[in-house]
C-alpha positions as CSV (number, residue, x, y, z in Angstrom):
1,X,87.9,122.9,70.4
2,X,90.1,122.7,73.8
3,X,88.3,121.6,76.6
4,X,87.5,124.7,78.6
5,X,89.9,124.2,82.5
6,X,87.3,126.7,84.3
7,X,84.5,129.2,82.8
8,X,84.6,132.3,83.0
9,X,81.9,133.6,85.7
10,X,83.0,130.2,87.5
11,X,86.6,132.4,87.8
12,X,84.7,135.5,88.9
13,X,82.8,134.1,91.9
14,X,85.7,131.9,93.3
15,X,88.2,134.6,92.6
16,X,85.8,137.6,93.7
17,X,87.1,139.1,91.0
18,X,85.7,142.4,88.7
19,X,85.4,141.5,85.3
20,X,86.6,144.1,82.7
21,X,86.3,144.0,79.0
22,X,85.0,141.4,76.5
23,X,85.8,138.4,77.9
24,X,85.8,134.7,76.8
25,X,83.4,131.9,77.7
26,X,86.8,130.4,80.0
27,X,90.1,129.6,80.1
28,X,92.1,126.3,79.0
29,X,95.0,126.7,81.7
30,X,96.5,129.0,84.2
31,X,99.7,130.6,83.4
32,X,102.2,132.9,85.4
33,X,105.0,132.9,82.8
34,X,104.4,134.7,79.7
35,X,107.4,132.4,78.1
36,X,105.5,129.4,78.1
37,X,101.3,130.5,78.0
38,X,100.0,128.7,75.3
39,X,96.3,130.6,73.6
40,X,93.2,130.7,75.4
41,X,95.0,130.5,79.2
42,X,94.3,133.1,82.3
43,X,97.9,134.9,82.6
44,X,98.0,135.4,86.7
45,X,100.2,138.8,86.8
46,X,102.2,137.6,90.2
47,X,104.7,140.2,91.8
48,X,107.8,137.9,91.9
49,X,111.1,139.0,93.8
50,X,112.6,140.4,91.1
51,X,109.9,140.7,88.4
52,X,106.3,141.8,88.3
53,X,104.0,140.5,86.0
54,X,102.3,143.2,85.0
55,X,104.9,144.3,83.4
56,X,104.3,141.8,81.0
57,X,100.8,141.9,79.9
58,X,101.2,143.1,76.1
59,X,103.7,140.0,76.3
60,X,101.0,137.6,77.5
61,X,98.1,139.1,75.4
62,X,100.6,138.7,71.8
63,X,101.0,135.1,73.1
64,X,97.1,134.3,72.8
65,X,96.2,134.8,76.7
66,X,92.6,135.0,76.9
67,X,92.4,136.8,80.2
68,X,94.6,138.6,82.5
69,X,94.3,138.6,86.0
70,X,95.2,142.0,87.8
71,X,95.6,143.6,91.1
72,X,93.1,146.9,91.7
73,X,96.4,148.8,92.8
74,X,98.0,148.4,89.4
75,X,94.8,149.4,86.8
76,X,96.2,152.9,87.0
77,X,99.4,152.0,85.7
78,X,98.5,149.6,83.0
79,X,97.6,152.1,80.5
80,X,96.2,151.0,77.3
81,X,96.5,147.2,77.7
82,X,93.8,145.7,76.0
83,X,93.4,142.7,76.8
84,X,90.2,141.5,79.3
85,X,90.9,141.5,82.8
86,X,89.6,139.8,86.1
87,X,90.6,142.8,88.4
88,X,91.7,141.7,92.1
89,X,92.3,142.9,95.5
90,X,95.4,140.3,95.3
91,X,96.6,138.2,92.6
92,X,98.7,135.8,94.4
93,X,95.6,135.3,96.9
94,X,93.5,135.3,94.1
95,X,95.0,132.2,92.9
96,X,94.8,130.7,96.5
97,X,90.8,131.4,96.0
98,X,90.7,129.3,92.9
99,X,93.1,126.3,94.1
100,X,90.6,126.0,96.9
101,X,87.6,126.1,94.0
102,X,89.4,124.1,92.1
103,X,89.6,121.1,95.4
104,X,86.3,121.8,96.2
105,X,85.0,120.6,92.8
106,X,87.7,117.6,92.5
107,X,86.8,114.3,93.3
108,X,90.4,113.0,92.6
109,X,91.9,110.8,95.6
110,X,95.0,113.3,96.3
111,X,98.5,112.5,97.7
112,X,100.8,115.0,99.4
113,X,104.5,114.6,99.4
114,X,106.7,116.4,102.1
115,X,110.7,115.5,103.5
116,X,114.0,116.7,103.3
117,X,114.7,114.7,100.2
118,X,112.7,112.6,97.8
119,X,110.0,115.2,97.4
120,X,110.2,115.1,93.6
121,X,111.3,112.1,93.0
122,X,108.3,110.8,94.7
123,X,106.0,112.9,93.1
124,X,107.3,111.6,89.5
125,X,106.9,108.2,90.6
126,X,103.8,108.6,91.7
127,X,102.5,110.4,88.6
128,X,104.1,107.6,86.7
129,X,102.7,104.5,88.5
130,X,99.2,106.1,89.2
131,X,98.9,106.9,85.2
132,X,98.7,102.9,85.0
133,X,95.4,103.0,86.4
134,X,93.6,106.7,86.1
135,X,94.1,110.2,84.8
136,X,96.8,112.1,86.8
137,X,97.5,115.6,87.5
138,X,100.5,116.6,89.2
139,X,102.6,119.6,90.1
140,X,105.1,120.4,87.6
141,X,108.9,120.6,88.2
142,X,109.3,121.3,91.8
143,X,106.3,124.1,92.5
144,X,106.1,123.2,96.0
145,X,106.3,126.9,97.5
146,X,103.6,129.3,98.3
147,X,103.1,130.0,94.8
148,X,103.7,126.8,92.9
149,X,101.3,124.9,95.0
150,X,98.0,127.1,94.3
151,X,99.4,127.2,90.9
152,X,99.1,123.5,90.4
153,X,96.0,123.1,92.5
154,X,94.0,125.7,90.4
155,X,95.5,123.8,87.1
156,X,93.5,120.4,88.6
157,X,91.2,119.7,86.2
158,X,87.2,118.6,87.4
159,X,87.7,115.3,86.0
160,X,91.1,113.5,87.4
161,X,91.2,110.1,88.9
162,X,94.5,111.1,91.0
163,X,96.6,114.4,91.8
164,X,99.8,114.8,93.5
165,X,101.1,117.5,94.8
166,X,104.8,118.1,96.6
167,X,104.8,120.2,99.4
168,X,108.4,122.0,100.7
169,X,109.2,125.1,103.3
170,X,112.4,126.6,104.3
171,X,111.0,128.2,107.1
172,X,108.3,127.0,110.2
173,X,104.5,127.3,109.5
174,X,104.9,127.2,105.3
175,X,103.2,124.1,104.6
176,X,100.2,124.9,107.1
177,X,98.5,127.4,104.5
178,X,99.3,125.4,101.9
179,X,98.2,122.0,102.8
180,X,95.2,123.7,103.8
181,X,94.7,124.3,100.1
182,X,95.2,120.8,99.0
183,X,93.9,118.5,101.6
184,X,95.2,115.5,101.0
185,X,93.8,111.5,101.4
186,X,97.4,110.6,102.1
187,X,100.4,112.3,103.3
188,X,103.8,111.2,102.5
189,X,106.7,112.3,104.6
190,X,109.5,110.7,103.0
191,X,112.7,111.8,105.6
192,X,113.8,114.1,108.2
193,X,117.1,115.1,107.4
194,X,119.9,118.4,107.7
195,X,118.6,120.6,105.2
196,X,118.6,124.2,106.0
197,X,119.6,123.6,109.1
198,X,120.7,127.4,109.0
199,X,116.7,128.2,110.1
200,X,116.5,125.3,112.4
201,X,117.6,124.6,115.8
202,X,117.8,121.0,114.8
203,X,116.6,118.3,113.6
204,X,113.8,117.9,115.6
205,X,112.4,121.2,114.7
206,X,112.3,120.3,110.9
207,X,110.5,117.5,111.6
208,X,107.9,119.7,113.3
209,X,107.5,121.7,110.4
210,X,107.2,118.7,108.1
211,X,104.7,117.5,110.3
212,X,102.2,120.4,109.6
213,X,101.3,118.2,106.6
214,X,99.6,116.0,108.6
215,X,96.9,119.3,110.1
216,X,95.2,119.1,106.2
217,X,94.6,115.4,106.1
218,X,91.2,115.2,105.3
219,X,88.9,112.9,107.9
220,X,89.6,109.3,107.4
221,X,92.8,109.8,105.3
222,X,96.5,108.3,106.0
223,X,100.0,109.4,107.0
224,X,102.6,107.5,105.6
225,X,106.0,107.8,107.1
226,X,109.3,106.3,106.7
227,X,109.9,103.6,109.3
228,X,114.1,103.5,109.0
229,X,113.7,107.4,109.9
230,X,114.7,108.6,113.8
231,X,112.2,111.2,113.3
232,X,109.4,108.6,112.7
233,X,108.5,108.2,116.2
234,X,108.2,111.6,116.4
235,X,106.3,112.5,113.1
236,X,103.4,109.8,114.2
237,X,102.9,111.5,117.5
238,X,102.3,114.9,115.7
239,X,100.3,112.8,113.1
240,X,97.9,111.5,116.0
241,X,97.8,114.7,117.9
242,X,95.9,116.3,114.7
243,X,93.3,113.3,114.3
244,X,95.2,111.4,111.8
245,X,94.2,107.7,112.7
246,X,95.3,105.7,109.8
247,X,99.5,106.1,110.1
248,X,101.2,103.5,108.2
249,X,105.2,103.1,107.0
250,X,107.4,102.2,104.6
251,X,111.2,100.7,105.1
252,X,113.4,98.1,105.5
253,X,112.7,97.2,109.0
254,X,110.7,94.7,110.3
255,X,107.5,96.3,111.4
256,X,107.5,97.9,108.2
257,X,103.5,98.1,106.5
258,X,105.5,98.7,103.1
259,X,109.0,96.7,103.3
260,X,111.7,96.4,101.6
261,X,112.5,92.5,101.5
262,X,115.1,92.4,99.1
263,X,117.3,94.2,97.0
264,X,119.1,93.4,93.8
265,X,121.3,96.0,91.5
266,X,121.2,95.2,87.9
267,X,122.6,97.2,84.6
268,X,119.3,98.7,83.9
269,X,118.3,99.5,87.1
270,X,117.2,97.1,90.3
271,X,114.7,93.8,90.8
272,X,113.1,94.4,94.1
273,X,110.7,92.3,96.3
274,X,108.6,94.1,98.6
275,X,106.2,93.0,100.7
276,X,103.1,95.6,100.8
277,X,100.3,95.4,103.4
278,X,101.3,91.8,104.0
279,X,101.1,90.7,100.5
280,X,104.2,89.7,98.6
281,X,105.4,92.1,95.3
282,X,108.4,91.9,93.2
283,X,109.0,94.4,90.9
284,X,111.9,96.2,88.3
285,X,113.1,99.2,88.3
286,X,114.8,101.6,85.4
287,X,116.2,103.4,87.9
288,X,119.0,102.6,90.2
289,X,119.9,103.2,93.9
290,X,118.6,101.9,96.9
291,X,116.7,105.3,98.4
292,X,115.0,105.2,94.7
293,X,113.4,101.5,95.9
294,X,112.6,102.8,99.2
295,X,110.8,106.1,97.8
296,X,108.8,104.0,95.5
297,X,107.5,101.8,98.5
298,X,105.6,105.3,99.9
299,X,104.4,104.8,96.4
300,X,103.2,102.0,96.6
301,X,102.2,102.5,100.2
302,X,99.8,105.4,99.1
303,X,97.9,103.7,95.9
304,X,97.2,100.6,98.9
305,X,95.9,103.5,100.7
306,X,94.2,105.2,97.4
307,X,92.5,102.1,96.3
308,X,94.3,101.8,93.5
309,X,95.5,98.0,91.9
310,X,99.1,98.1,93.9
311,X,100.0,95.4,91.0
312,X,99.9,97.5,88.4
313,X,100.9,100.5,89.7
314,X,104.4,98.0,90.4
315,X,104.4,97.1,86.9
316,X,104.0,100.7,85.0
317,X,106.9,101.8,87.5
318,X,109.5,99.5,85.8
319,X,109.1,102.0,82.7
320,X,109.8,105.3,84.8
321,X,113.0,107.0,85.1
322,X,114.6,109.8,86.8
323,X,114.4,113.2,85.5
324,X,116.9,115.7,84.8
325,X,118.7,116.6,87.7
326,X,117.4,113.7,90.0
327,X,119.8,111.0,89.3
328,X,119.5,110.9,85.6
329,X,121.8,109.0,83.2
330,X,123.3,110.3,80.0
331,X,125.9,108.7,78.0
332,X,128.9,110.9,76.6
333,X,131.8,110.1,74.2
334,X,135.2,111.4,74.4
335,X,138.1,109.9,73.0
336,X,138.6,106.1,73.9
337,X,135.2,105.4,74.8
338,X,132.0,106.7,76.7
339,X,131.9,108.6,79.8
340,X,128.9,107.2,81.9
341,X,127.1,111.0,83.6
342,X,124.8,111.0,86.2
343,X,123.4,113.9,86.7
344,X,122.2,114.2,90.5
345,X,123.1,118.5,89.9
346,X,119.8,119.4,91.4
347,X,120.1,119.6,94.9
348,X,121.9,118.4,98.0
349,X,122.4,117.6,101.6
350,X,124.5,115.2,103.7
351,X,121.5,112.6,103.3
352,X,120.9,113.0,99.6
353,X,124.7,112.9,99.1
354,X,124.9,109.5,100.8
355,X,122.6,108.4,98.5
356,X,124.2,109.5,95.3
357,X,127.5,108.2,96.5
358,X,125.8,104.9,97.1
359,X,124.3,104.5,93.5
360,X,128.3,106.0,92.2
361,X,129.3,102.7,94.5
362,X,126.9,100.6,92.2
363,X,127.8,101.5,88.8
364,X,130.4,99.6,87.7
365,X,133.2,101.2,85.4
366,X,134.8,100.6,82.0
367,X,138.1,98.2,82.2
368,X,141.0,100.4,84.1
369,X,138.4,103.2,84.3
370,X,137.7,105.4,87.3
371,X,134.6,106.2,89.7
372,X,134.5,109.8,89.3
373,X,132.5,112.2,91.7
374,X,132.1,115.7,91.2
375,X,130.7,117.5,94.3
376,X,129.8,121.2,95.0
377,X,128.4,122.7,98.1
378,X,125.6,122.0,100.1
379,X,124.2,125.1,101.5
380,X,121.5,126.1,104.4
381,X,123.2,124.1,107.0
382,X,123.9,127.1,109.2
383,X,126.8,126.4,112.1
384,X,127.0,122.8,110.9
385,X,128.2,123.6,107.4
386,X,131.7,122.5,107.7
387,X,131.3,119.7,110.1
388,X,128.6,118.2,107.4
389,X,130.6,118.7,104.3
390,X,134.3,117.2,105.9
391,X,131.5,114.1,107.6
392,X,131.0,112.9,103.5
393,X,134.4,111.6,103.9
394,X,133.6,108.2,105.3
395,X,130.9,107.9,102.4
396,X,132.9,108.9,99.4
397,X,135.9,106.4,100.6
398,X,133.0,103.6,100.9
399,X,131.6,104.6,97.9
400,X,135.2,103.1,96.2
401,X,135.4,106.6,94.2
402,X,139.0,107.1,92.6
403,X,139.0,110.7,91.8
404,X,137.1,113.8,93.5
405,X,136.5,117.2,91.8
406,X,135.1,120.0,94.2
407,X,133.8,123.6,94.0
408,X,132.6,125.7,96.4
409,X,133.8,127.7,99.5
410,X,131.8,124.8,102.0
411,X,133.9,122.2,100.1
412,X,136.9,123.0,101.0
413,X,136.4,121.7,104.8
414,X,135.7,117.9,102.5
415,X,138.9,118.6,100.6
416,X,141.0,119.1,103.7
417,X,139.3,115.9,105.2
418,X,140.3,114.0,102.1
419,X,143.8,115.0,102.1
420,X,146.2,112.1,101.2
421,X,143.3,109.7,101.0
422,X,142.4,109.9,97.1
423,X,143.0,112.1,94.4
424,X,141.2,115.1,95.3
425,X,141.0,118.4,93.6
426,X,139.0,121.5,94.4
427,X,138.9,124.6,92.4
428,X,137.9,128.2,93.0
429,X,135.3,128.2,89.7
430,X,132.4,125.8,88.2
431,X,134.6,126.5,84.9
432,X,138.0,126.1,86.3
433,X,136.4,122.5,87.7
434,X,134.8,121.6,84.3
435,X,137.8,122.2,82.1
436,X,139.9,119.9,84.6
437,X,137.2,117.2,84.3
438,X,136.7,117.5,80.5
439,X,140.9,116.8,80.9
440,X,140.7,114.1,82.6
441,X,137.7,112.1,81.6
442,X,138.4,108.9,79.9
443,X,136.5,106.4,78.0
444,X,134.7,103.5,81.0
445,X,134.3,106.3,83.7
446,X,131.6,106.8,85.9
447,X,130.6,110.5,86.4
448,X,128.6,112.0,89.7
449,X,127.6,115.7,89.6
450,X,126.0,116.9,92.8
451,X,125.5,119.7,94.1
452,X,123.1,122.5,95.6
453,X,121.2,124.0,93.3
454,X,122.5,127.5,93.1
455,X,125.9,126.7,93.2
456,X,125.2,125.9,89.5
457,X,126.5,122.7,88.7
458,X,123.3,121.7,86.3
459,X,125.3,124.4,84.1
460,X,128.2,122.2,84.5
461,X,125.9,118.9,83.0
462,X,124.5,121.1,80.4
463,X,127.9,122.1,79.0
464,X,128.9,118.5,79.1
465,X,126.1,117.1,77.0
466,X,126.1,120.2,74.8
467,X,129.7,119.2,74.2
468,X,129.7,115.6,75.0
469,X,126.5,113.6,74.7
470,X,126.1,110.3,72.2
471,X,124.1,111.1,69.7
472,X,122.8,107.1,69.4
473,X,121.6,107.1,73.3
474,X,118.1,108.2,74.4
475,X,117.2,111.1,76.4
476,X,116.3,110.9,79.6
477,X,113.2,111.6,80.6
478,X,112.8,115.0,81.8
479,X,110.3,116.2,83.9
480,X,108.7,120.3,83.2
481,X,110.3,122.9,83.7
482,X,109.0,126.3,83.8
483,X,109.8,129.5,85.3
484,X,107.8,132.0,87.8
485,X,106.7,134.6,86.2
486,X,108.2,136.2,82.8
487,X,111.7,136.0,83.1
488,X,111.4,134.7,86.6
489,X,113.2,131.3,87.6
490,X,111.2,129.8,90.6
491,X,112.9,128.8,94.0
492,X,112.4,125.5,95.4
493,X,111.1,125.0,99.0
494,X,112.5,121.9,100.8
């Protein structure tokens, strides 16, 4: 028999919930999307943007749901619905009851992960390296928002060594409530930079808001910022102002408590030597790029803070790679060769960009082949839109890329500032852009595909390895995804 995630009058008290019809002993997981509950779960009928979920609760009872949960407001409505209910005032703060029930009854050491980029890569790593030495739980695909992080809170099970949870906002006072919910032994900030600048004065101000990570550290527990950031300064004061004592870094400069000593690109990924609390480390890497070393340092920087053996934590990260979307590698065949694709479509801004330009630097191309980056628009940077976009100018030239594809009304500003520097072509649709690629790709290139997430670029990737992709290589490693709420695809807070 599946284990049994919460029982049943356990869900009644913590919910104060009214229980209706003949219900089961408990659940084995908590579900919002009726696409993807498995038999025996609690389906949590959320009102979504665009889709409510008790629209869908014939769906969720034919897929095996064992209970429904269900606002008072909406009984009227639901007709003959059989399946048993746990009727609500609110389902959304219903959840919120049980991600508190469910940290209240956890005695997993818990890391929360907050920044302008890095959020989920972090995360992932951290699930990785920590599943070396304990059971993990950790949120799934990038449910960081006001949903997604009660969602994976009330999914922690009792018994968990570890849990990990990423925390992102778009607008002041988002992560307050919600690290309130998930009170964390360590808080990772990994950097301040121009995202959705479009709700921000500046940068100063999204720093502020990341900092309201620090107001649900729990007594005794650690901040954990990035020490090359300008903002760190800043973030450590806000740190100490809410009682967090124990405020530690990670970076490449010298007062560094996690540092970056040294360096060193290979094929497969990067050899790196840290030094961690004082103690020398060296360690591999499957995945490359410089940012993706210094985001596993907060890593390692939090099990040193956790308890947990920083050794092997080190050693279980040279098996992890980047998901889908996040810098991921495929390998596709077209006449003459193989194209190398990195697939980095998940998100952007200018800092993220820098990055993936620098690992497109790195990789090194076929004989007579070409460094080939594909970039759409960045969006939510308000005023400072075209300014950012034109500023990638100095990075693509430095990052020794021959040829430039562009979509995107935002991208135009980079395609005028490229003018007569490189080979450069921007085009008014993601399928105009992909059928000049496809074109143009030859066997030895190096592919980049970056973009923001709406502007749909992972489309783009999809078509490519539909189309495209070597039977003979593996898979990356994806993480899950999922969407909100039957037939609901779930934004991503920053």
């Amino acid at each position: 028999m599946t284990e049994l995630l919460w029982e049943t009058g356990v869900l009644i008290d913590a919910m104060q919930a009214r229980p209706m019809g003949d219900l089961p002993e408990g659940v084995t997981g908590i579900s919002i999307d009726t696409r993807s509950i498995e038999a025996g779960e609690a389906f949590f009928a959320i009102r979504g943007d665009r889709f409510d979920g008790h629209d869908f609760l014939s769906t969720a009872q034919r897929a095996g749901a064992g209970i429904a949960v269900v606002a008072e407001q909406k009984l009227p409505a639901l007709g003959r619905v059989q399946i048993p209910m746990l009727v609500v005032d609110d389902v959304l703060k219903a959840l919120s009851r049980l991600a508190e029930a469910a940290r209240a009854r956890s005695r997993a050491k818990i890391v929360a992960v907050t920044g302008s980029v890095g959020k989920t890569t972090t995360k992932e790593a951290l699930r990785h390296g920590l599943s070396a030495v304990g059971t993990v739980h950790a949120s799934a695909a990038s449910f960081n928002n006001h949903w997604g992080v009660p969602l994976s809170l009330a999914r922690l099970p009792a018994e968990t060594s570890y849990a990990v949870f990423e925390i992102g906002m778009n607008h002041p006072r988002e992560i307050r409530p919600l690290v309130s919910l998930v009170r964390p032994d360590v808080a990772i900030v990994t950097l301040i930079a121009p995202a959705h600048l479009g709700h921000f004065r500046d940068l100063d101000e999204i720093a502020e808001a990341k900092a309201e990570i620090f107001e649900g550290v729990v007594p005794g527990g650690a901040a954990i910022l990035n020490a090359d950031d300008p903002k760190c300064g800043l973030l450590a004061d806000y740190a100490r102002k809410v009682g967090v004592a124990d405020i530690v870094t990670f970076g490449e400069g010298s007062g560094a408590d996690f540092r970056l000593i040294a360096f060193e690109a290979t094929p497969e990924g990067a050899n790196v030597d840290a030094e961690i609390a004082g103690e020398p480390l060296r360690f591999s890497l499957s995945t490359p790029g410089r940012h993706m070393a210094q985001n596993v340092l907060a890593v390692l920087g939090a099990a040193h803070r956790i308890g947990a053996d920083v050794e092997r934590v080190a050693a279980a990260l040279a098996g992890w790679r980047a998901v889908k979307g996040r810098g991921a590698r495929h390998r596709l065949s077209v006449p003459g060769g193989g194209v190398t694709l990195i697939d980095d479509s998940y998100n952007a801004n200018p800092a993220s960009m820098r990055a993936a330009l620098d690992v497109l630097s790195r990789a090194e191309p076929g004989k007579d082949a070409r460094r080939i980056a594909v970039l759409g628009d960045m969006l939510e940077l308000g005023t400072s839109s075209a300014e950012l976009h034109a500023g990638l100018k100095e990075h693509v030239l430095a990052a020794k890329v021959d040829m430039v594809f562009l979509a995107g009304e935002e991208m135009k500003a980079l395609d005028e500032a490229l003018a007569g520097s490189l080979a450069c072509r921007w085009h008014e649709t993601n399928d105009e852009l992909l059928a000049d690629l496809e074109s143009t790709m030859e066997g030895g290139d190096v592919v980049l595909v970056k973009a923001s997430k709406s502007i749909g670029f992972s489309r783009l990737v999809e078509t490519l390895l539909s189309r495209h992709e070597d039977a003979t290589e593996a898979k990356a490693a994806s993480g899950e995804t999922g969407s909100a709420m039957a037939d609901e695809t779930p934004g991503e807070a920053r």
